[in-house]
BALO-660948 format. One record per atom (N, C-alpha, C): residue number from 1; atom name; residue in one letter; x, y, z. Coordinates in nm, 2 decimals. Layout:
N
[NUM "CA" "A" [X Y Z]]
...
! end
This chain:
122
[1 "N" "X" [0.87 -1.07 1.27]]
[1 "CA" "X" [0.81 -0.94 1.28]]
[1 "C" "X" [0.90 -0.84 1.20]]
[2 "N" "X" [0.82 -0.71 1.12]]
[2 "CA" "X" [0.93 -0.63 1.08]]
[2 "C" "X" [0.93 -0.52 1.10]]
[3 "N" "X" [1.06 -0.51 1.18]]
[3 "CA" "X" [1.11 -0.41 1.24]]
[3 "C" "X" [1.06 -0.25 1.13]]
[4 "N" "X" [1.01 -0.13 1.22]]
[4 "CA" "X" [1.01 -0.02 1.12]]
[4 "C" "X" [1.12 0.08 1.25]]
[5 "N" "X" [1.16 0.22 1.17]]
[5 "CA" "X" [1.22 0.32 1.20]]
[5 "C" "X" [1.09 0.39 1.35]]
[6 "N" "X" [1.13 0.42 1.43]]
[6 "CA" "X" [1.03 0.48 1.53]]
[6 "C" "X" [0.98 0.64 1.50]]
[7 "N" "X" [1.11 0.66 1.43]]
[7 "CA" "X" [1.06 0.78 1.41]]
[7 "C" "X" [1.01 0.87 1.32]]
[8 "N" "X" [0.95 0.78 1.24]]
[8 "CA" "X" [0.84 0.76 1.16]]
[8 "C" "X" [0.68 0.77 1.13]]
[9 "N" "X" [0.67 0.72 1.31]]
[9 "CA" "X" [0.51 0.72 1.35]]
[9 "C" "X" [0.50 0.86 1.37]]
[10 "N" "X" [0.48 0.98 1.37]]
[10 "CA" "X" [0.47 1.09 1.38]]
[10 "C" "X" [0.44 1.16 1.26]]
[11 "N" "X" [0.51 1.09 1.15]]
[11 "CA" "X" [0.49 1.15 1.02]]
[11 "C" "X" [0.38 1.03 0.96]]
[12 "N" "X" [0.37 0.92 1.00]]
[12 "CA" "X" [0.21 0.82 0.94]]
[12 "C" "X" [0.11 0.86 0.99]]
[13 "N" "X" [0.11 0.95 1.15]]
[13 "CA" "X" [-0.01 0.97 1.18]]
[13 "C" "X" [-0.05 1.17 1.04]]
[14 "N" "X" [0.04 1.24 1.08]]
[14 "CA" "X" [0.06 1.31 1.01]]
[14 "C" "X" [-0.04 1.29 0.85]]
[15 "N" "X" [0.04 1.16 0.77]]
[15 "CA" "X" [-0.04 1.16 0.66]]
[15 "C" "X" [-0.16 1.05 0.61]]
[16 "N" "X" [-0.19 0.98 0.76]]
[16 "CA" "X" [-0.33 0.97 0.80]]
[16 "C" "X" [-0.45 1.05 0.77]]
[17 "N" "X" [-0.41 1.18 0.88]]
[17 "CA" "X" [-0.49 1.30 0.85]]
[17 "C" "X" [-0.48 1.38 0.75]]
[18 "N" "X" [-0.39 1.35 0.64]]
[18 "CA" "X" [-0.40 1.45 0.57]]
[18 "C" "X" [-0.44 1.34 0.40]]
[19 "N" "X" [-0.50 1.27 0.44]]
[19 "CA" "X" [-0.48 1.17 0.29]]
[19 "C" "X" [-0.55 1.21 0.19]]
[20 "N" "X" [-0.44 1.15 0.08]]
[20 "CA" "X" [-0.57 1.19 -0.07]]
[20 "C" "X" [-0.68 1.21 -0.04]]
[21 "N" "X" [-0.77 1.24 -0.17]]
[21 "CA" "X" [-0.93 1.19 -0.18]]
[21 "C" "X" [-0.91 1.05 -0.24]]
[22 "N" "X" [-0.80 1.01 -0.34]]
[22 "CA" "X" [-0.77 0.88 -0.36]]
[22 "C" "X" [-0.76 0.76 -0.22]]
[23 "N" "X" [-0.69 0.82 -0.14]]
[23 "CA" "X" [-0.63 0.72 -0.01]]
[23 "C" "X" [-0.78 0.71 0.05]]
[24 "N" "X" [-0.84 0.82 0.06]]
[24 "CA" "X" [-0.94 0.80 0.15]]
[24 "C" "X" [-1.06 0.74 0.10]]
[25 "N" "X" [-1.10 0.74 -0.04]]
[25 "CA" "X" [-1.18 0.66 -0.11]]
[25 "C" "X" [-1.17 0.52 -0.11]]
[26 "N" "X" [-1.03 0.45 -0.14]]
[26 "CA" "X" [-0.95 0.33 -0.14]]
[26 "C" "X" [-1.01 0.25 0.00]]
[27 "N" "X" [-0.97 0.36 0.12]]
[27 "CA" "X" [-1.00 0.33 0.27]]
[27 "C" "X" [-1.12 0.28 0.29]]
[28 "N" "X" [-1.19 0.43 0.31]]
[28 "CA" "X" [-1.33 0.42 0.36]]
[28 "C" "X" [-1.43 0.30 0.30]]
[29 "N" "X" [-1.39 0.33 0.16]]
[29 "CA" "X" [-1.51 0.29 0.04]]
[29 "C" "X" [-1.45 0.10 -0.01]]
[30 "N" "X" [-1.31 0.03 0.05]]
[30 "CA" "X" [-1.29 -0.12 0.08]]
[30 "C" "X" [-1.21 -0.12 0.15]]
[31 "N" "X" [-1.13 -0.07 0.19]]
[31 "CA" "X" [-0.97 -0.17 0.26]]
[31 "C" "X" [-1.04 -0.15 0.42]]
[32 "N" "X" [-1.10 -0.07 0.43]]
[32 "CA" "X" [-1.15 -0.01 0.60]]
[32 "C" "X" [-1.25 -0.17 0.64]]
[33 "N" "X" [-1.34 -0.21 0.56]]
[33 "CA" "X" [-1.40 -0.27 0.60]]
[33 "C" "X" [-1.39 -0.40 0.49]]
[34 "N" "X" [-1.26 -0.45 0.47]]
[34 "CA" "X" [-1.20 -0.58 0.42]]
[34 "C" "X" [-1.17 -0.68 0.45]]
[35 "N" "X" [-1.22 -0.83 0.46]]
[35 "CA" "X" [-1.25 -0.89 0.57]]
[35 "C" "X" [-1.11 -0.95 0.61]]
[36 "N" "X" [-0.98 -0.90 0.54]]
[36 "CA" "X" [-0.84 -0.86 0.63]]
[36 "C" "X" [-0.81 -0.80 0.66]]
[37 "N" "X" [-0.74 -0.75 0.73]]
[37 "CA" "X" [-0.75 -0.61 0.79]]
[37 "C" "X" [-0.55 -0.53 0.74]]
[38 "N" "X" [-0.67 -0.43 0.67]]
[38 "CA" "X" [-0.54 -0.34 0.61]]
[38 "C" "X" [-0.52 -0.21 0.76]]
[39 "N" "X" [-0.37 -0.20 0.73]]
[39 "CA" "X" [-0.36 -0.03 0.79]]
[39 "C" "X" [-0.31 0.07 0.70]]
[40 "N" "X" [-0.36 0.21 0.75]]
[40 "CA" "X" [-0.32 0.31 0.66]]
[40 "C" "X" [-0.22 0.37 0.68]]
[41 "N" "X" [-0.13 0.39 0.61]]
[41 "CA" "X" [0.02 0.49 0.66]]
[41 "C" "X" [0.11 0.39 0.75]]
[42 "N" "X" [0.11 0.26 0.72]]
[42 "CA" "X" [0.22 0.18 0.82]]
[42 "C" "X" [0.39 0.22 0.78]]
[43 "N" "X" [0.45 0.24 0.83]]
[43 "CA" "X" [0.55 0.26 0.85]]
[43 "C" "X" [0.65 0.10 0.89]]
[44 "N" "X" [0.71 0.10 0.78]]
[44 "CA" "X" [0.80 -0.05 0.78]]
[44 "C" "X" [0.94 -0.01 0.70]]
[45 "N" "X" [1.02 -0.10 0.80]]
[45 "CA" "X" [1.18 -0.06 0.74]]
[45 "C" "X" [1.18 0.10 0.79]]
[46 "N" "X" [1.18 0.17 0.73]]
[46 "CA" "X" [1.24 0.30 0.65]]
[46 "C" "X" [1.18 0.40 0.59]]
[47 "N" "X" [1.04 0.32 0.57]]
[47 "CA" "X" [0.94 0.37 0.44]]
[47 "C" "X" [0.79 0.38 0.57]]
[48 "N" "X" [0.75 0.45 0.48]]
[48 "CA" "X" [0.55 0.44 0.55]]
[48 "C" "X" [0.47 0.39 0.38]]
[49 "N" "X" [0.43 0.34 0.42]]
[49 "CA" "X" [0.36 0.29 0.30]]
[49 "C" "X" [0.18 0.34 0.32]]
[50 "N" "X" [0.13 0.29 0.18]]
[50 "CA" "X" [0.00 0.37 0.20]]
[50 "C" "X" [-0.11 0.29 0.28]]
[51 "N" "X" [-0.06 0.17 0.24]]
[51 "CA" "X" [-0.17 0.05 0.27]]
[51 "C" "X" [-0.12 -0.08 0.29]]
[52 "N" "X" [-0.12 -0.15 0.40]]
[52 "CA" "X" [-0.02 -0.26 0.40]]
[52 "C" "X" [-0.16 -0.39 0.48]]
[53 "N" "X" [-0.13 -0.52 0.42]]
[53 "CA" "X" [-0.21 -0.61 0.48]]
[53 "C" "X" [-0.06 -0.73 0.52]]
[54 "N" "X" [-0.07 -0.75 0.68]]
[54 "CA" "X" [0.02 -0.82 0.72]]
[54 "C" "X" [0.00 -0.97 0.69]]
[55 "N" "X" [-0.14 -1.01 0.72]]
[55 "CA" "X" [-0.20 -1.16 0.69]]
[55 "C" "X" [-0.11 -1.20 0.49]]
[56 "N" "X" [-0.12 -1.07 0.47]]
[56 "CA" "X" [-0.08 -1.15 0.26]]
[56 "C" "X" [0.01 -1.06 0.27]]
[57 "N" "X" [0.13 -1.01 0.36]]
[57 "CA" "X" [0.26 -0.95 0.32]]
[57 "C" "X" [0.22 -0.88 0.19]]
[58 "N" "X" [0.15 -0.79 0.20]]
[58 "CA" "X" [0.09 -0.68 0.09]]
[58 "C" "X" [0.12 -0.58 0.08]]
[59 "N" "X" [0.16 -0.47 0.04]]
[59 "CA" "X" [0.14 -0.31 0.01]]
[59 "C" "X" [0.03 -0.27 -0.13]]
[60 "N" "X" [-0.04 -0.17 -0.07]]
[60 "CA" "X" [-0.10 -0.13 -0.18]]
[60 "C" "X" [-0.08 0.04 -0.15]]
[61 "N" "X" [0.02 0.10 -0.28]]
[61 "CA" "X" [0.05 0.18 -0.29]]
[61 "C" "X" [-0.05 0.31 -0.43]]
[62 "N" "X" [-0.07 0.44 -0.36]]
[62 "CA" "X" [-0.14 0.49 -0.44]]
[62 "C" "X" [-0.05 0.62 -0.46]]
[63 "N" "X" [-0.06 0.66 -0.63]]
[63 "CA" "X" [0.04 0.70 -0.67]]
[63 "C" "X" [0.01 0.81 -0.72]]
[64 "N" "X" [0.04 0.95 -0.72]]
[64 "CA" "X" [0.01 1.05 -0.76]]
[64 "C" "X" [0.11 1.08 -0.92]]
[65 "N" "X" [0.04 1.18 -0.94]]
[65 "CA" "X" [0.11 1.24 -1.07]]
[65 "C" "X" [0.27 1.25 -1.04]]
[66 "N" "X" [0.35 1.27 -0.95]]
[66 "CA" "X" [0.45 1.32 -0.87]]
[66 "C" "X" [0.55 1.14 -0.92]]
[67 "N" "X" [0.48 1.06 -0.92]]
[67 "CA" "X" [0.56 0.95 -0.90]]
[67 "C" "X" [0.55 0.92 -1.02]]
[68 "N" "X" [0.56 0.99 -1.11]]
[68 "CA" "X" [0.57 0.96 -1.30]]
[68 "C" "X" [0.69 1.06 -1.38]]
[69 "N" "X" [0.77 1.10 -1.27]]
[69 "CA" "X" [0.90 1.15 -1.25]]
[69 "C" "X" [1.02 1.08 -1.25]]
[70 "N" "X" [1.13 1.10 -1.30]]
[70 "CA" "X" [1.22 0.98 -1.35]]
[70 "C" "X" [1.27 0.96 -1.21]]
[71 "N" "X" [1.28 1.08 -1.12]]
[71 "CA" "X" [1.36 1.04 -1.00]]
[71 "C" "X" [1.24 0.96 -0.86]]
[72 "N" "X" [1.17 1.02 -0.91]]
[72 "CA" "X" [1.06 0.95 -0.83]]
[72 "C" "X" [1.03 0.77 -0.87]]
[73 "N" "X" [1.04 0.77 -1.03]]
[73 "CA" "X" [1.02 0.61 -1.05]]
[73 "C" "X" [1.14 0.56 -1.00]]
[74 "N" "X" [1.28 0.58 -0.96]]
[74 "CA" "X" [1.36 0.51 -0.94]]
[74 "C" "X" [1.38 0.47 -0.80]]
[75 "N" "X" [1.32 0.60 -0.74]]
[75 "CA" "X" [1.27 0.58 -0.54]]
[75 "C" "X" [1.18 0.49 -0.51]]
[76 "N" "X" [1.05 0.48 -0.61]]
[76 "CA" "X" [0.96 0.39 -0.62]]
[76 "C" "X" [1.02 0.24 -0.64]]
[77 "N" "X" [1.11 0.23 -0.75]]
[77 "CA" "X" [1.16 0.09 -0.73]]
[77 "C" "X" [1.27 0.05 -0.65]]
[78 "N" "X" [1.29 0.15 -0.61]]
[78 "CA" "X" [1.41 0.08 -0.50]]
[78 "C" "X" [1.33 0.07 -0.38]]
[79 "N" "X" [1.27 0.14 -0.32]]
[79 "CA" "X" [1.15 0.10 -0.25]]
[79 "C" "X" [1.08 -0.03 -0.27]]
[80 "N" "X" [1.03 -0.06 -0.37]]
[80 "CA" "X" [0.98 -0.18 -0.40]]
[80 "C" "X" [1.10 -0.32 -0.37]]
[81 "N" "X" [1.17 -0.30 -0.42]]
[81 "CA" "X" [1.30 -0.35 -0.40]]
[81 "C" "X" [1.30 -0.44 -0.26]]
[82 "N" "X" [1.34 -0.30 -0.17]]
[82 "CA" "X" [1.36 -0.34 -0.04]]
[82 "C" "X" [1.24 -0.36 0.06]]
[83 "N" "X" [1.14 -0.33 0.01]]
[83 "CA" "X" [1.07 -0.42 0.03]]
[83 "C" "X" [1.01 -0.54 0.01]]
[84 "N" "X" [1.00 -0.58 -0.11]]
[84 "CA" "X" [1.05 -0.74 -0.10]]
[84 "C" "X" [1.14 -0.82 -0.07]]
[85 "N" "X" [1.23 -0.75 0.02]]
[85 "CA" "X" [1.34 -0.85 0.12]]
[85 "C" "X" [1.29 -0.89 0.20]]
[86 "N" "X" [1.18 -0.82 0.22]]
[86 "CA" "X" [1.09 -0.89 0.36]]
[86 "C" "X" [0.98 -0.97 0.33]]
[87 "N" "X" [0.98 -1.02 0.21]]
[87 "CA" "X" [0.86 -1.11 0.13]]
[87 "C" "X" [0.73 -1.01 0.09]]
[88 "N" "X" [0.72 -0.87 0.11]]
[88 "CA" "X" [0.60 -0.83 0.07]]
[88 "C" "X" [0.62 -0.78 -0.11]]
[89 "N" "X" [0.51 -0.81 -0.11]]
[89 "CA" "X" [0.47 -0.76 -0.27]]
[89 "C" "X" [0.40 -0.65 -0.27]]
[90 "N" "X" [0.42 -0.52 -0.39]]
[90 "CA" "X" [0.39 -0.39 -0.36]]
[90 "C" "X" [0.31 -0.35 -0.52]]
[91 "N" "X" [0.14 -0.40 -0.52]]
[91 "CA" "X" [0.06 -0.30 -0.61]]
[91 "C" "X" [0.09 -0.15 -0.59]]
[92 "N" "X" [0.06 -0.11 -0.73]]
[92 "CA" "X" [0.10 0.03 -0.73]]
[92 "C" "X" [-0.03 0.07 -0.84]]
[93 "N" "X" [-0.09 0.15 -0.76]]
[93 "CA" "X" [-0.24 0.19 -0.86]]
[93 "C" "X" [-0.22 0.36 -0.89]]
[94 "N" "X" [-0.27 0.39 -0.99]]
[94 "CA" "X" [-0.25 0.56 -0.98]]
[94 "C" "X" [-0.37 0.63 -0.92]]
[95 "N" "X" [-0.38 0.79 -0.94]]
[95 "CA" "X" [-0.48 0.85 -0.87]]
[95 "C" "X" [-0.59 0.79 -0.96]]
[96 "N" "X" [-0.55 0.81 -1.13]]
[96 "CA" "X" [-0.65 0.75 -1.21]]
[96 "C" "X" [-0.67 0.68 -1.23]]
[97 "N" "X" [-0.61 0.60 -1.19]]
[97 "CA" "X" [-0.71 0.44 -1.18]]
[97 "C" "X" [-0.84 0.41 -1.07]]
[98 "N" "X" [-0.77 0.47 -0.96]]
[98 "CA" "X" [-0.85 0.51 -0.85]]
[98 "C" "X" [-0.96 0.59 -0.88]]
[99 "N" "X" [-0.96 0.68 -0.96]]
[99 "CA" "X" [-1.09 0.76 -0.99]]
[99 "C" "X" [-1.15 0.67 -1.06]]
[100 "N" "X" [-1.12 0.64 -1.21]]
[100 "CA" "X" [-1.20 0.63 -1.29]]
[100 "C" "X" [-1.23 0.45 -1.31]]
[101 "N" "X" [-1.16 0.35 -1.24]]
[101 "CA" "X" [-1.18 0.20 -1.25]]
[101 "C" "X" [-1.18 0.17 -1.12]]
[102 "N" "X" [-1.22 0.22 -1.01]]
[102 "CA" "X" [-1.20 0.17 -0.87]]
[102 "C" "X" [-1.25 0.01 -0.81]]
[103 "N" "X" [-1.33 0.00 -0.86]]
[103 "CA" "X" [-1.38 -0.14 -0.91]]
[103 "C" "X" [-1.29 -0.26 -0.92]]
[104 "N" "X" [-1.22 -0.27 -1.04]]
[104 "CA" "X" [-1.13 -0.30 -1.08]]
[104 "C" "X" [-1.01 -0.32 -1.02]]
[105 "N" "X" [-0.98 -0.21 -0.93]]
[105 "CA" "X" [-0.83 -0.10 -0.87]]
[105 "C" "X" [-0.89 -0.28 -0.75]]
[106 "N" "X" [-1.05 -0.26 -0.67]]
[106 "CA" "X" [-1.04 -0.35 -0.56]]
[106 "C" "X" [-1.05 -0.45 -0.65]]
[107 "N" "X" [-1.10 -0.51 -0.75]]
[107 "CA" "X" [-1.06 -0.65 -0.75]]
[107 "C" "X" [-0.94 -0.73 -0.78]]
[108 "N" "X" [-0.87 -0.63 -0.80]]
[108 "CA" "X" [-0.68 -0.63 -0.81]]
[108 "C" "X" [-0.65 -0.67 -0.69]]
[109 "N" "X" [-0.69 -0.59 -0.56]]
[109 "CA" "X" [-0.65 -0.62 -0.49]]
[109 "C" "X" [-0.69 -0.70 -0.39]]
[110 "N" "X" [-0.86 -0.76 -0.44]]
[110 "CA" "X" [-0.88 -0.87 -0.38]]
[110 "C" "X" [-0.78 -0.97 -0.42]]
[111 "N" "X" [-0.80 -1.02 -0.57]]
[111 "CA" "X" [-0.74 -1.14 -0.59]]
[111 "C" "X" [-0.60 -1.18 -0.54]]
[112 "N" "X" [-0.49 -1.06 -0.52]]
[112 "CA" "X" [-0.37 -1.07 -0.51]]
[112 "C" "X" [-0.37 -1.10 -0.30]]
[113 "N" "X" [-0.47 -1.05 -0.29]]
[113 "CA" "X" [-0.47 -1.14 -0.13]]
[113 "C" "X" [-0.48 -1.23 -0.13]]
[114 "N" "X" [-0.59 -1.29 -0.20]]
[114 "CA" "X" [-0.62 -1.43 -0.20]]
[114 "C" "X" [-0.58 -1.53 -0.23]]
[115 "N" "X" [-0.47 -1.49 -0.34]]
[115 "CA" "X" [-0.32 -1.49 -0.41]]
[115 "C" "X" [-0.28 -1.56 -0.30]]
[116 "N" "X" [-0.17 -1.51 -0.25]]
[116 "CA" "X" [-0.08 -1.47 -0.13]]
[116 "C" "X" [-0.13 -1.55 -0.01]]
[117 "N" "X" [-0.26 -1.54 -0.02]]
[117 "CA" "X" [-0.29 -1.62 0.14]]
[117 "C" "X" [-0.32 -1.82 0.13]]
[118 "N" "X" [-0.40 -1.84 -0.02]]
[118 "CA" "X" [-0.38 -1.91 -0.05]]
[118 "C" "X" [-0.25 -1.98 -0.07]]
[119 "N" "X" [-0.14 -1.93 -0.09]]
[119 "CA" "X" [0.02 -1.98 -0.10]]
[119 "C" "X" [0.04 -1.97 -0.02]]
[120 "N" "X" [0.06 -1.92 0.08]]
[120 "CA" "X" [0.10 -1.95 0.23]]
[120 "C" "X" [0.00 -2.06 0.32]]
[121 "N" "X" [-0.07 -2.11 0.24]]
[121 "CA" "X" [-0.16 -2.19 0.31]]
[121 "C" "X" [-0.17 -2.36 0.30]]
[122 "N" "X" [-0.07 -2.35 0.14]]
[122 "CA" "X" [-0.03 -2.47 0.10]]
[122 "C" "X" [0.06 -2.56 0.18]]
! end
């Protein structure tokens, strides 16, 4: 099981309610009704992530204009970093990809489930 910070959940529910129109398109429109079950805003380690599937040790992160910042890309990988100490792998989609290929954005993150679940099944 992996352990997250407690005091954390207060700030996931926080940006639950306040999500992109990206997050909330991603949600509503596949991860909500994906026949694994994602959550929104999980909070692991240290971090809250945007979108995490525990069955395929997943993150699916969605990335605003903000995270194309030199000090922001280097938060971003060290984030990624540490969390793959815990075996998860961390897609990272932008807002524009999300607008304009969302399609695509899910079949990325179908296959990389299927990916992942398939190899842990071997």
């Amino acid at each position: 099981m992996i352990k997250y910070n407690g005091h954390l959940i207060a700030k996931a529910k926080e940006l639950r309610n306040n999500a992109t129109p990206q997050e909330n398109h991603l949600w509503y429109d596949f991860l909500r009704t994906y026949p694994i079950r994602f959550r929104r805003q999980k909070a692991i380690g240290n971090y809250i992530v945007d979108f995490y599937c525990n069955e395929a040790n997943l993150v699916v992160e969605i990335d605003g204009s903000q995270h194309f910042e030199e000090a922001d890309k280097e938060y971003d990988e060290e984030r990624t970093n540490n969390l793959s100490e815990y075996g998860i792998k961390v897609l990272r989609f932008s807002n524009y990809e999300i607008n304009t290929a969302f399609y695509e954005v899910c079949s990325s993150i179908d296959c990389e489930v299927q990916k992942r679940l398939n190899k842990s099944n071997v």
